[in-house]
LOVO-187236 format. One line per 3 residues: number of its first residue (from 1); for each residue x, y, z of C-alpha. Coordinates in nm, 3 decimals. Layout:
<pts>
NUM) X/Y/Z; ...
</pts>
This chain:
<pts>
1) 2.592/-1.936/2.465; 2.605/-1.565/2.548; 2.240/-1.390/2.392
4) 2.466/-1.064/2.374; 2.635/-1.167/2.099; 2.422/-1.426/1.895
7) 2.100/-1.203/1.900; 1.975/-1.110/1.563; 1.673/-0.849/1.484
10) 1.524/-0.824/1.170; 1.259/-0.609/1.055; 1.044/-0.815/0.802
13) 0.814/-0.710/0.487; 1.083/-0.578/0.227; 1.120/-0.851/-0.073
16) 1.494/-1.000/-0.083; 1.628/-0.870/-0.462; 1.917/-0.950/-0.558
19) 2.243/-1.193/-0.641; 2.429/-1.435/-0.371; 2.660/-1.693/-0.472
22) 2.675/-2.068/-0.321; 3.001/-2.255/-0.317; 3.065/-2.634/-0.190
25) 2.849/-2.802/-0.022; 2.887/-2.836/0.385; 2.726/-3.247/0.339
28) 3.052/-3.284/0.108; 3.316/-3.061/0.206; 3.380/-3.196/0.597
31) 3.374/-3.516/0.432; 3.630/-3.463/0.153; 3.849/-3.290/0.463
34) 3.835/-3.594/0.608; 3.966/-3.787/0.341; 4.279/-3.627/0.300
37) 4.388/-3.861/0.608; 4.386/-4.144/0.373; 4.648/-3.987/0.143
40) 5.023/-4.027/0.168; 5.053/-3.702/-0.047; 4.864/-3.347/-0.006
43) 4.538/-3.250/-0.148; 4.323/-2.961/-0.254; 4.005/-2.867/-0.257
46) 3.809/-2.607/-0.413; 3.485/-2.400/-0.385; 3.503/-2.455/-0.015
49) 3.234/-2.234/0.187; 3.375/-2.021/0.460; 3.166/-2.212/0.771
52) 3.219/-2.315/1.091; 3.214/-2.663/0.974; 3.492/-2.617/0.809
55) 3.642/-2.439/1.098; 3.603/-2.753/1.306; 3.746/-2.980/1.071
58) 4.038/-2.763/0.997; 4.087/-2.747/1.301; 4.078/-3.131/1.420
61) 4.336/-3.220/1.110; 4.542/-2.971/1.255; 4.530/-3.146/1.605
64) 4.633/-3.472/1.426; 4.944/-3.331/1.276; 4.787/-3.241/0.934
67) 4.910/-2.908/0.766; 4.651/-2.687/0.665; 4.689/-2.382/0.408
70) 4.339/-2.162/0.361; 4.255/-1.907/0.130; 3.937/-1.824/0.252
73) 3.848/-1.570/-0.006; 3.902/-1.798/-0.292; 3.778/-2.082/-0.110
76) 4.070/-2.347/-0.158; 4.209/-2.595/0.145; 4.538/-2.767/0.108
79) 4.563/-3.035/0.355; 4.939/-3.217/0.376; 4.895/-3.555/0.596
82) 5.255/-3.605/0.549; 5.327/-3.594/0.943; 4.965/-3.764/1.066
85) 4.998/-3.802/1.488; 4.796/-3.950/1.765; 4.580/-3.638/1.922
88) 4.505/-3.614/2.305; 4.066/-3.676/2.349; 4.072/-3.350/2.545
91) 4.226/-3.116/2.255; 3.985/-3.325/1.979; 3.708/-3.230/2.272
94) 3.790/-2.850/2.271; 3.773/-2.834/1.890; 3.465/-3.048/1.786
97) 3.235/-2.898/2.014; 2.878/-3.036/1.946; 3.003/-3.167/1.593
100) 2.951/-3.481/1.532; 3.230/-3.535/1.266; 3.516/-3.671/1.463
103) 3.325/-4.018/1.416; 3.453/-4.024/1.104; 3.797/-3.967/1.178
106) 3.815/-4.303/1.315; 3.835/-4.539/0.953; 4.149/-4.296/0.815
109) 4.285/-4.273/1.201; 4.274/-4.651/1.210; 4.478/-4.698/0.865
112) 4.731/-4.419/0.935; 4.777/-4.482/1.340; 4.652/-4.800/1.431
115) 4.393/-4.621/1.701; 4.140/-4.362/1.674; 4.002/-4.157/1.982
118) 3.632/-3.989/1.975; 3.539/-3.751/2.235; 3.082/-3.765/2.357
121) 2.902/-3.651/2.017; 2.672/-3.368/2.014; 2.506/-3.265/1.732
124) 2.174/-3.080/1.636; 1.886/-3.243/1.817; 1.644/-3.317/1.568
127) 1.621/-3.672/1.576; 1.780/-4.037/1.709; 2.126/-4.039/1.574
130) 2.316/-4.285/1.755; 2.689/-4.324/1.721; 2.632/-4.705/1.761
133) 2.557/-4.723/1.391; 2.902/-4.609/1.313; 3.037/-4.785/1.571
136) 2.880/-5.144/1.467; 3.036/-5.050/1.076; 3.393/-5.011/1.241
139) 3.359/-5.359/1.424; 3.224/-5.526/1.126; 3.590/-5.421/0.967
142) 3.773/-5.597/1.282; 3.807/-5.279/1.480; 3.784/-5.337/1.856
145) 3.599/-5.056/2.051; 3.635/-4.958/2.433; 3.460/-4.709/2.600
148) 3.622/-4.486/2.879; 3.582/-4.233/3.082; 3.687/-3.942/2.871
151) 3.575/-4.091/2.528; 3.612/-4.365/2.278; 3.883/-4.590/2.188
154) 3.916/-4.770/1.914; 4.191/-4.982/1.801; 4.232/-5.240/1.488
157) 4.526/-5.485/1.651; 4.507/-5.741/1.308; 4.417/-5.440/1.073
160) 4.097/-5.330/0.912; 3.933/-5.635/0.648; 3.651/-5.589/0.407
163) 3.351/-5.725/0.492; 2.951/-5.701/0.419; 2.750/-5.464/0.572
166) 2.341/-5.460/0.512; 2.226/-5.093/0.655; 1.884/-5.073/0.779
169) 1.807/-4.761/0.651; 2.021/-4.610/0.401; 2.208/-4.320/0.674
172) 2.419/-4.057/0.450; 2.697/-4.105/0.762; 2.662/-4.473/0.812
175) 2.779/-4.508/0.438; 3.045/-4.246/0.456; 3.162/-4.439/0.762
178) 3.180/-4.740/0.512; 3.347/-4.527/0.238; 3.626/-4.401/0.446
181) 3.697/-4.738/0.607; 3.669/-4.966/0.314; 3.867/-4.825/0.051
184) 4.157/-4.938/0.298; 4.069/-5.250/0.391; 4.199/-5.551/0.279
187) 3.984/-5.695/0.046; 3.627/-5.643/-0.084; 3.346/-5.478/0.091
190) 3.006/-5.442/-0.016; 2.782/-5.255/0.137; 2.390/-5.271/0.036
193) 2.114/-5.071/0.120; 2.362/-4.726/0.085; 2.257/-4.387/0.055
196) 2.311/-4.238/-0.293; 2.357/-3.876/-0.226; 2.504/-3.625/-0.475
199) 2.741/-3.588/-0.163; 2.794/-3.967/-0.142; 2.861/-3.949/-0.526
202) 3.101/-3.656/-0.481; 3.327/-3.842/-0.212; 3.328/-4.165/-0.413
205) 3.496/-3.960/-0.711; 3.732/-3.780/-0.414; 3.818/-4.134/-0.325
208) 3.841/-4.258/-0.667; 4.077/-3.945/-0.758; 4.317/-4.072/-0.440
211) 4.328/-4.380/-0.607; 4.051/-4.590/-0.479; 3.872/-4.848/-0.674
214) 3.490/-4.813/-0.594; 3.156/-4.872/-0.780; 2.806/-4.815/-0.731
217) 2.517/-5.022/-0.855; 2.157/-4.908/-0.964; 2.012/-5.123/-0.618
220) 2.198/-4.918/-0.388; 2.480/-5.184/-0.400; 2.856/-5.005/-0.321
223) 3.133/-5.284/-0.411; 3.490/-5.122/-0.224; 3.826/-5.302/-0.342
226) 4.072/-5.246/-0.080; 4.408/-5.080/-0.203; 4.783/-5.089/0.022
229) 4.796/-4.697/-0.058; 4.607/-4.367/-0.187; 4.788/-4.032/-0.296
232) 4.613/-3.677/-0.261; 4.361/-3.522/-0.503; 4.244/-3.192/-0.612
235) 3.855/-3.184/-0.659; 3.596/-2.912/-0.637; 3.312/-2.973/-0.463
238) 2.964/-2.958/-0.560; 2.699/-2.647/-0.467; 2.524/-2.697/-0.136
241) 2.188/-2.776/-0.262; 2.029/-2.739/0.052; 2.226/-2.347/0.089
244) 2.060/-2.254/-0.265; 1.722/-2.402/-0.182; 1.646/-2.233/0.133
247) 1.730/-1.835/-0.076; 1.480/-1.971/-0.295; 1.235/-2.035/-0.015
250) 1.343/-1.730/0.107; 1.258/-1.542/-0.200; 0.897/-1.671/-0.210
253) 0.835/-1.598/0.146; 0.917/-1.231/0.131; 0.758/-1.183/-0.235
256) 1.153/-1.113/-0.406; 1.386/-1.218/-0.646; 1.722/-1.405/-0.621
259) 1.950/-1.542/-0.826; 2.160/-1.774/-0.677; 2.508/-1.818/-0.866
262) 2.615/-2.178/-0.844; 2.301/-2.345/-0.784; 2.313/-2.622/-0.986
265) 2.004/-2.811/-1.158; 2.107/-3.162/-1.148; 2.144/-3.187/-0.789
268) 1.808/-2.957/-0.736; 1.575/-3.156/-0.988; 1.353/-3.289/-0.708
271) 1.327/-2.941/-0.521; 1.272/-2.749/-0.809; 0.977/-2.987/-0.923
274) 0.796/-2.861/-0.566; 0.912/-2.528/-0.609; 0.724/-2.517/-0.949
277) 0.426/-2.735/-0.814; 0.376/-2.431/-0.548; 0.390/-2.175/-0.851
280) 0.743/-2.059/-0.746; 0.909/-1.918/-1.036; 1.271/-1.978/-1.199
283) 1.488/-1.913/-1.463; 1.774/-2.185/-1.498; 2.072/-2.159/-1.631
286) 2.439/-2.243/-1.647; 2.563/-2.000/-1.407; 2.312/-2.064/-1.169
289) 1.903/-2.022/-1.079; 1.714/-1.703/-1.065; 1.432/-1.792/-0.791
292) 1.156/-1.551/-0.765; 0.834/-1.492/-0.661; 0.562/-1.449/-0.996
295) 0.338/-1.218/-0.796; 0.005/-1.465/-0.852; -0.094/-1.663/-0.528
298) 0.136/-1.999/-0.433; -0.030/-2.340/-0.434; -0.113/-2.583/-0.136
301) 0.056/-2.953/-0.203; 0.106/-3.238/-0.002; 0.492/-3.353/0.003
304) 0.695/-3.585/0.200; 1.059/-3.637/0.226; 1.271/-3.917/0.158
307) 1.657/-4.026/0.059; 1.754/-3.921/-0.235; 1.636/-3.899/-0.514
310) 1.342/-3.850/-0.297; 1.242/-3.458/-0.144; 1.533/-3.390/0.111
313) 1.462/-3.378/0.467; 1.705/-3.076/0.522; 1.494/-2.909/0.183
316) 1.179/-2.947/0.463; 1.196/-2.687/0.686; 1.251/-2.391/0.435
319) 0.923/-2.505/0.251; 0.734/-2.562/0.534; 0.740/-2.159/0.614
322) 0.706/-2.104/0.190; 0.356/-2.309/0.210; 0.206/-2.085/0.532
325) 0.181/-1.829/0.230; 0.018/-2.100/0.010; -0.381/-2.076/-0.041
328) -0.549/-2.390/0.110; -0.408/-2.689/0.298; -0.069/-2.819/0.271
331) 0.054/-3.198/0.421; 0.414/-3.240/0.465; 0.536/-3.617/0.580
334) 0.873/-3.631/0.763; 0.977/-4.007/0.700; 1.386/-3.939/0.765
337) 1.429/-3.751/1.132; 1.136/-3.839/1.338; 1.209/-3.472/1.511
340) 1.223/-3.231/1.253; 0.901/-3.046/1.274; 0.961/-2.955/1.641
343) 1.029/-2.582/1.488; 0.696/-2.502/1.338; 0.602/-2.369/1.737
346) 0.767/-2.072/1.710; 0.604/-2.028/1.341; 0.222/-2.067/1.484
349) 0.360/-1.800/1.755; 0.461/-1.571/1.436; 0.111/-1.603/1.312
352) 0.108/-1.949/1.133; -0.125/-2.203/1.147; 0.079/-2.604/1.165
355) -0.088/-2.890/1.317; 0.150/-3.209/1.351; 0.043/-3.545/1.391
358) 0.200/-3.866/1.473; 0.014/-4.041/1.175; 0.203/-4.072/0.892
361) -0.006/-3.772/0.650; 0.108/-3.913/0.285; 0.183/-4.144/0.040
364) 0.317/-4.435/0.271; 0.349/-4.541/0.628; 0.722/-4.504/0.698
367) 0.914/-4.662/1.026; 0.787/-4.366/1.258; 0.419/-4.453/1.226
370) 0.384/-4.709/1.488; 0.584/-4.493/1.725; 0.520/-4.223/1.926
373) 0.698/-3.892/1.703; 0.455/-3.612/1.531; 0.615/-3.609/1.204
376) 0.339/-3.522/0.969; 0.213/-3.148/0.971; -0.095/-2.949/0.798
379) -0.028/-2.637/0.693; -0.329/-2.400/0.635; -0.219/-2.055/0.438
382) -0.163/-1.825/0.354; -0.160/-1.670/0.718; 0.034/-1.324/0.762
385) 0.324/-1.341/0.970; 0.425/-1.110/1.202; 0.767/-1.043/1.453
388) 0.805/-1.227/1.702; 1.120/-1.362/2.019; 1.209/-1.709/1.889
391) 1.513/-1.933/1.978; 1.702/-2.118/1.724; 1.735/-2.477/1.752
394) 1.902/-2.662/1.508; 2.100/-2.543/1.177; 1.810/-2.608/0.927
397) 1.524/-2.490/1.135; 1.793/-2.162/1.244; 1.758/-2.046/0.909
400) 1.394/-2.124/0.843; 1.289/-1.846/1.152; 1.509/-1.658/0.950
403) 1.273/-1.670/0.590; 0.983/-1.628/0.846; 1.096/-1.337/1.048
406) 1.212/-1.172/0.680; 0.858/-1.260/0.524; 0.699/-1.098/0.847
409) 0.549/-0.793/0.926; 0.734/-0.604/1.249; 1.080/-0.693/1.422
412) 1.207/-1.035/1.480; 1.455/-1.100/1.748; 1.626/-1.460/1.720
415) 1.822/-1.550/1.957; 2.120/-1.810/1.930; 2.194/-1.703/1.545
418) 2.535/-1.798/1.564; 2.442/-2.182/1.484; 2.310/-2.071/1.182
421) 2.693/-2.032/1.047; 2.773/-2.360/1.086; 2.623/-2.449/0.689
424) 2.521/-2.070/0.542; 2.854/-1.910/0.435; 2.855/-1.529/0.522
427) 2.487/-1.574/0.509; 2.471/-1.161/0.703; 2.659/-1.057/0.403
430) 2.445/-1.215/0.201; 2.127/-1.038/0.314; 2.303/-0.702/0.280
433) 2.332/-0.797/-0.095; 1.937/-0.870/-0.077; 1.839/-0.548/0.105
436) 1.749/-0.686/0.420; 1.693/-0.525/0.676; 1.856/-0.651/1.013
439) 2.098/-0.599/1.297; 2.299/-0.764/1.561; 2.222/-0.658/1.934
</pts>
């Protein structure tokens, strides 16, 4: 990556005010992309945030013969799979980069083409996130993986059949992979244990809207009757959550006041319950959330994330620099990516004070506790920030040096910014709108 142009300064200490709008979220969207594959007719989808996400999967549909129309300004994708072809593993290489998303490519790839091809996954590096999850779902169907030189192939010579899958842990892409398989299939899968995200919810009613026949049960039970054929849909996706919770983060860090158009409550309910438990304040309503700061100190509290409908892990890292301005001591317990709180280092450099521990610091012992990860953290506030040099290094944590070097006193110079637009949409705009104060060197 070239410094010279993914350098960022920002001068810190003047309260964000202002309005930015969210659109779809970047969990869902790449997803719902994805499914078009399935469909022997085009789709649309709406509210979709201008990204590099996007980009990527635009991009990789195109490389598999999929038209693509985009009106980036009014955020709709129309994706014709009419004409769906085998792609060569170097050009699905070029395009997916470090993404991680042309794993699940393979389910649709394997009902259109008979064969799939996945290039080495990348990814951000903030935890163990094996491919062999994904992998072990596709074999459980009857798919037959061989690994080469240049990549993956996988191939399904007597077609993809339901089956029963039991995951572990409920993984967000381990059920997708599921999802995108199954609803193919011949016959009945049912997979237990599943992840229940808004996002999971969203691309079961995609699915459903393509003509898939697919329920979930209270227990985390997903029942998947196979179907011969699916059509297109039209859907608009839900706000990004995580997008809308780290302005609000921001806004308490640097004192402000945003309202963030789209933010939606129902998806939020568990982050705005901490955001009011730190004496954050907010106005809700149907348009969106007004997130501001009520100018009386923030509380100390002791959280720890989970799957939904628990605290989200990628919710984390935003609050973690909102509670160095809290009075007293603060636990956070990381119980979903044993790596995530590798970026409060370069907050204690800005003037923070995080200790992390490999005991679990919380309600319950989760699975990293008898293992050798620091995934709990004490926070001890509030502690006045100041500028400091600090490197980005994954998506979530990107944007959290971002709240801290806006909340700080001085200049701020981050280098590798340009990973932060994988999942903020026109996020430089957006602090224009706030009255930042930055620039790119």
């Amino acid at each position: 990556m070239n410094d010279a142009l993914s350098t960022f300064s920002v001068r810190g200490g003047r309260p964000l005010k202002g309005e930015i709008t969210v659109r779809g979220a970047k969990n869902l969207v790449s997803k719902a992309m994805v499914a078009a594959l399935l469909g022997e007719g085009p789709s649309v989808l709406r509210s979709v945030p201008d990204i590099r996400d996007v980009q990527i999967v635009g991009e990789l549909l195109k490389v598999h013969g999929v038209k693509i129309e985009r009106d980036v300004v009014g955020g709709v994708i129309r994706m014709d799979p009419s004409n769906v072809e085998k792609a060569h593993v170097v050009d699905i290489d070029a395009h997916a980069g470090s993404s991680r998303i042309p794993i699940l490519f393979c389910g649709p790839l394997l009902h259109r083409l008979g064969e799939a091809i996945i290039p080495d996954l990348g990814g951000c590096r903030i935890g163990d996130r094996p491919i062999n999850y994904h992998l072990d779902v596709l074999r459980n169907f009857g798919a037959v993986v061989d690994k080469r030189e240049l990549g993956i192939y996988i191939t399904a010579p007597n077609g993809l059949k339901g089956t029963k899958i039991h995951l572990e842990y409920p993984s967000v892409g381990a059920t997708e992979q599921v999802l995108l398989t199954a609803v193919r299939a011949e016959g009945v899968t049912e997979l237990t244990n599943a992840a229940v995200e808004p996002e999971i919810e969203d691309l079961i009613a995609v699915l459903q809207k393509m003509g898939a026949i697919i329920s979930l049960q209270t227990d985390r039970t997903i029942t998947i009757e196979g179907v011969e054929r699916l059509g297109g849909y039209e859907h608009v996706a839900l706000p990004d959550r995580i997008e809308a919770a780290s302005w609000a983060c921001a806004a308490l860090v640097t004192q402000g006041d945003v309202f963030v158009r789209g933010a939606s409550q129902k998806e939020m309910a568990t982050f705005l319950n901490i955001f009011r438990k730190v004496g954050g304040g907010m106005d809700i309503t149907e348009a969106g959330i007004r997130f501001f700061h009520p100018g009386t100190p923030l509380k100390a509290i002791a959280v720890e994330t989970d799957v939904h409908p628990g605290f989200m892990t990628d919710w984390q890292q935003p609050l973690v620099v909102a509670l160095t301005q809290a009075e007293g001591i603060s636990i956070v317990h990381e119980t979903v990516y044993e790596n995530r709180l590798g970026f409060t280092e370069a907050l204690n450099d800005m003037g923070a004070r995080i200790q992390v521990y490999r005991e679990c610091l919380g309600g319950s012992r989760c699975r990293f506790g008898r293992r050798n990860f620091n995934h709990s953290a004490v926070i001890s506030g509030p502690k006045d920030l100041h500028g400091a040099e600090i490197t980005v290094p994954d998506l979530r944590g990107g944007f959290s040096y971002l709240i801290a070097a806006l909340g700080a006193e001085g200049v701020s110079k981050i280098h590798g910014i340009d990973l932060i637009d994988r999942g903020y949409e026109s996020f430089r705009e957006k602090l224009t709108a706030l009255g930042a104060e930055f620039w790119e060197d």
